[in-house]
PASEBA-1860 file (N, C-alpha, C; in nm, 3 decimals):
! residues 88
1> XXXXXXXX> -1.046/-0.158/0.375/-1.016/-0.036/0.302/-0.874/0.011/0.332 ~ -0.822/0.074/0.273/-0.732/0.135/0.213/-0.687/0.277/0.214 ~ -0.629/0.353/0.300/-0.638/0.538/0.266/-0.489/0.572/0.187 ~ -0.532/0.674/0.100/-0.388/0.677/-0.024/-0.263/0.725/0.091 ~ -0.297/0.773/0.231/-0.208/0.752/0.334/-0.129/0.684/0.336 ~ -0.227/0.554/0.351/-0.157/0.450/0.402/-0.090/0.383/0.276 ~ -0.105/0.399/0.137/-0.039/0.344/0.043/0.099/0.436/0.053 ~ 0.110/0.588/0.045/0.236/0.663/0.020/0.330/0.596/0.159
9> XXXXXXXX> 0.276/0.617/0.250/0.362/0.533/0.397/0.382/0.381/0.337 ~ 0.350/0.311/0.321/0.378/0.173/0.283/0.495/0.199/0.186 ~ 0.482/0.273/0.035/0.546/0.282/-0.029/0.714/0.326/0.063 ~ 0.689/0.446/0.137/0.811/0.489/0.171/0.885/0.386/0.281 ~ 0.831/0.296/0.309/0.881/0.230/0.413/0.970/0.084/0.334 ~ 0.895/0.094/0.223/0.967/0.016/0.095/1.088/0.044/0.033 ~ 1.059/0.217/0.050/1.206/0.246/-0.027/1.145/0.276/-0.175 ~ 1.025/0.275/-0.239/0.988/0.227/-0.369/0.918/0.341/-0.438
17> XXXXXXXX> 0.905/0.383/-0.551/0.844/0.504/-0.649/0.753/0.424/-0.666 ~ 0.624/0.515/-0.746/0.525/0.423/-0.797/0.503/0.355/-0.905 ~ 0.606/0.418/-1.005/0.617/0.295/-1.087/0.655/0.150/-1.034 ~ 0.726/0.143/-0.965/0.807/0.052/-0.890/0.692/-0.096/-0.845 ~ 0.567/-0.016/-0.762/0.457/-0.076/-0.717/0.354/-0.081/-0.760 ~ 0.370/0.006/-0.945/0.262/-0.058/-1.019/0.308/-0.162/-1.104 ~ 0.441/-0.195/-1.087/0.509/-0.343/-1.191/0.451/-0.436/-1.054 ~ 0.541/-0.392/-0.924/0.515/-0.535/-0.852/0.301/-0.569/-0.822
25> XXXXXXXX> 0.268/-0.468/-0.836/0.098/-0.500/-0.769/0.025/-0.546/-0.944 ~ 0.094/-0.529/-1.083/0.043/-0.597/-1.187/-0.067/-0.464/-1.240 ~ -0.013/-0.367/-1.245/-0.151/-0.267/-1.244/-0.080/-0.088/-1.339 ~ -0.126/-0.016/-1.366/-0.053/0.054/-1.427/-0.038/0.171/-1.397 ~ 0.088/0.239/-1.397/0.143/0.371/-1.361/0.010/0.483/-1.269 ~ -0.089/0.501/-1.426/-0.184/0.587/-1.344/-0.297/0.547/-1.298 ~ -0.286/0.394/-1.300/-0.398/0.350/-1.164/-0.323/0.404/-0.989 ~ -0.191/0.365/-0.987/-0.137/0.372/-0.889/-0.148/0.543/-0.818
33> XXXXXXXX> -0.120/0.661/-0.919/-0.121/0.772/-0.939/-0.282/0.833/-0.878 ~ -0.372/0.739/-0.931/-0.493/0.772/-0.906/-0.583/0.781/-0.800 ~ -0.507/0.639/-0.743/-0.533/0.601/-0.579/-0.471/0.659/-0.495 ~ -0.365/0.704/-0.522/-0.262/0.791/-0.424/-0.329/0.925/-0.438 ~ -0.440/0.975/-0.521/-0.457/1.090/-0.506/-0.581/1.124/-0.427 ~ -0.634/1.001/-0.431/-0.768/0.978/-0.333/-0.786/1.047/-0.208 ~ -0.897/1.135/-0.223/-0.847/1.164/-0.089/-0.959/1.098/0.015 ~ -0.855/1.045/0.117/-0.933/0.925/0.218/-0.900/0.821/0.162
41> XXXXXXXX> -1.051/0.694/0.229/-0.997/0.558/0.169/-1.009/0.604/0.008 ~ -0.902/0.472/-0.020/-0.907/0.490/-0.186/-0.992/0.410/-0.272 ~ -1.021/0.516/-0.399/-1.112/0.448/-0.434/-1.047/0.412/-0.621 ~ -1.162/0.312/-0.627/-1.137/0.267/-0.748/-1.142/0.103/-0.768 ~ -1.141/0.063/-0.854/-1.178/-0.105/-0.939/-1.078/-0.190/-0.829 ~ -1.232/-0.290/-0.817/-1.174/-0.381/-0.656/-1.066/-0.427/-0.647 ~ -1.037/-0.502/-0.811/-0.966/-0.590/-0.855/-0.834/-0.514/-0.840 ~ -0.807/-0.389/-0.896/-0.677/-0.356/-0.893/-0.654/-0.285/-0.727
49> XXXXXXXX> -0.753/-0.254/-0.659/-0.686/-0.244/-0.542/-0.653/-0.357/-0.489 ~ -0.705/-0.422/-0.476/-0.659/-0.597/-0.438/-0.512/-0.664/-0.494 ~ -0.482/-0.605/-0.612/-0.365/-0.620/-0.663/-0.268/-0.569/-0.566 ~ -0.329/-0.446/-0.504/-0.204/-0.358/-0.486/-0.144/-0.381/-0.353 ~ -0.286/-0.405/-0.258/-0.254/-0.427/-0.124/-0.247/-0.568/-0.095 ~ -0.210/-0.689/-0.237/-0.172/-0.834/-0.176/-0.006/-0.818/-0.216 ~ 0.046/-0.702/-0.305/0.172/-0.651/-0.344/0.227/-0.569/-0.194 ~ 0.178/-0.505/-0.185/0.226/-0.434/-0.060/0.274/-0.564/0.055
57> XXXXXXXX> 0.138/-0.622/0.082/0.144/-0.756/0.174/0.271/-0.836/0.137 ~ 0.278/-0.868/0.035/0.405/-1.010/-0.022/0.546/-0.923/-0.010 ~ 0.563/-0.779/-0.026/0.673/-0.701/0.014/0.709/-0.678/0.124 ~ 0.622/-0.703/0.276/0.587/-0.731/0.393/0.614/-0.583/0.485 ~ 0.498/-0.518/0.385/0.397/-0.454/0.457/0.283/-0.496/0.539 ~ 0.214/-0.460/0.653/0.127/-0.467/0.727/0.045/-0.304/0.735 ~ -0.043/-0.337/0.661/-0.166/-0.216/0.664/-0.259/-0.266/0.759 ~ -0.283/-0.161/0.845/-0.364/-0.178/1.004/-0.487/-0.064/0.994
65> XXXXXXXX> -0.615/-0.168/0.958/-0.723/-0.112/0.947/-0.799/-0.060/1.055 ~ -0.880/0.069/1.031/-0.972/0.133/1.123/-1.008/0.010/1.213 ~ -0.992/0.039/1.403/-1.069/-0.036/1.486/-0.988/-0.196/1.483 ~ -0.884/-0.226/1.395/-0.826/-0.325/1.424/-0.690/-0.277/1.507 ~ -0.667/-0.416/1.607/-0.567/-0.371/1.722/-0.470/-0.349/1.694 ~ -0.413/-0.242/1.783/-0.288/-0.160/1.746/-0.257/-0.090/1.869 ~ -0.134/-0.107/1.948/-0.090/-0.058/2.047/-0.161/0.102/2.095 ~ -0.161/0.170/1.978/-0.156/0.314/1.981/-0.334/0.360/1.902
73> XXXXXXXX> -0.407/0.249/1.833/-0.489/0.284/1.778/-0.473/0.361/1.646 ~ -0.592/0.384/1.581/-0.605/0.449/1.437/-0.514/0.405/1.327 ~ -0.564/0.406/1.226/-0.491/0.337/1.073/-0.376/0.377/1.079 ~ -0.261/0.278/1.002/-0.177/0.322/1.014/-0.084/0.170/0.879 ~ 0.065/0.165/0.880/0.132/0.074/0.809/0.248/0.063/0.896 ~ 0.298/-0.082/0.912/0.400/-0.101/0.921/0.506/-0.253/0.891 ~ 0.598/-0.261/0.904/0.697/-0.339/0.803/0.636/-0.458/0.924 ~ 0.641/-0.565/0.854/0.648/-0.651/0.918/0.784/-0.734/0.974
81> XXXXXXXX> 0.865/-0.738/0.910/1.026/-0.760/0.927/1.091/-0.663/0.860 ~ 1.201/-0.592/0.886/1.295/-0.540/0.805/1.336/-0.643/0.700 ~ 1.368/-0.572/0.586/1.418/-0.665/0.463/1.456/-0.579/0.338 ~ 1.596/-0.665/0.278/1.600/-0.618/0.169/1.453/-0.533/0.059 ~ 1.502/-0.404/0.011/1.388/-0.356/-0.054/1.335/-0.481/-0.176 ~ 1.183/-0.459/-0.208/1.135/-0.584/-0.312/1.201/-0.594/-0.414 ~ 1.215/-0.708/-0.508/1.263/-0.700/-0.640/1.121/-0.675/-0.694 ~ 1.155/-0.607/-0.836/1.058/-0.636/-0.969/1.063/-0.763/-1.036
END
């Protein structure tokens, strides 16, 4: 799972609007809009969250799920390498 948290942090660590990451995740403006408004994990059609967080992933984000290890504990995102922001 997914919290619209952890999508707006991913996004900002990108540098990226949400149009931006509904071209790169294949999905549209107010799906993206919709999930970000979620409150908690986000919800909505598997398929396009799966879009969004293998987009986040290939932009090299690291989303760190509830109870998985983490220096500090609790959900959270972070870059996996610094890098040029994604292309579209």
């Amino acid at each position: 799972m997914i919290t619209s948290f952890q999508m707006r942090a991913a996004r900002a660590l990108l540098g990226i609007d949400q149009k931006t990451l509904a071209e790169l995740a294949g999905v549209s403006l107010p799906t993206i809009q919709r999930m970000e408004a979620s409150d908690g994990n986000v919800r909505g059609v598997v398929e396009s969250l799966t879009k969004v967080v293998d987009a986040l992933n290939r932009a090299g984000v690291d989303l760190i799920g509830e109870h998985v290890r983490s220096d500090d504990g609790g959900r959270g995102v972070r870059l996996k390498q610094p890098g040029p922001p994604p292309r579209v």
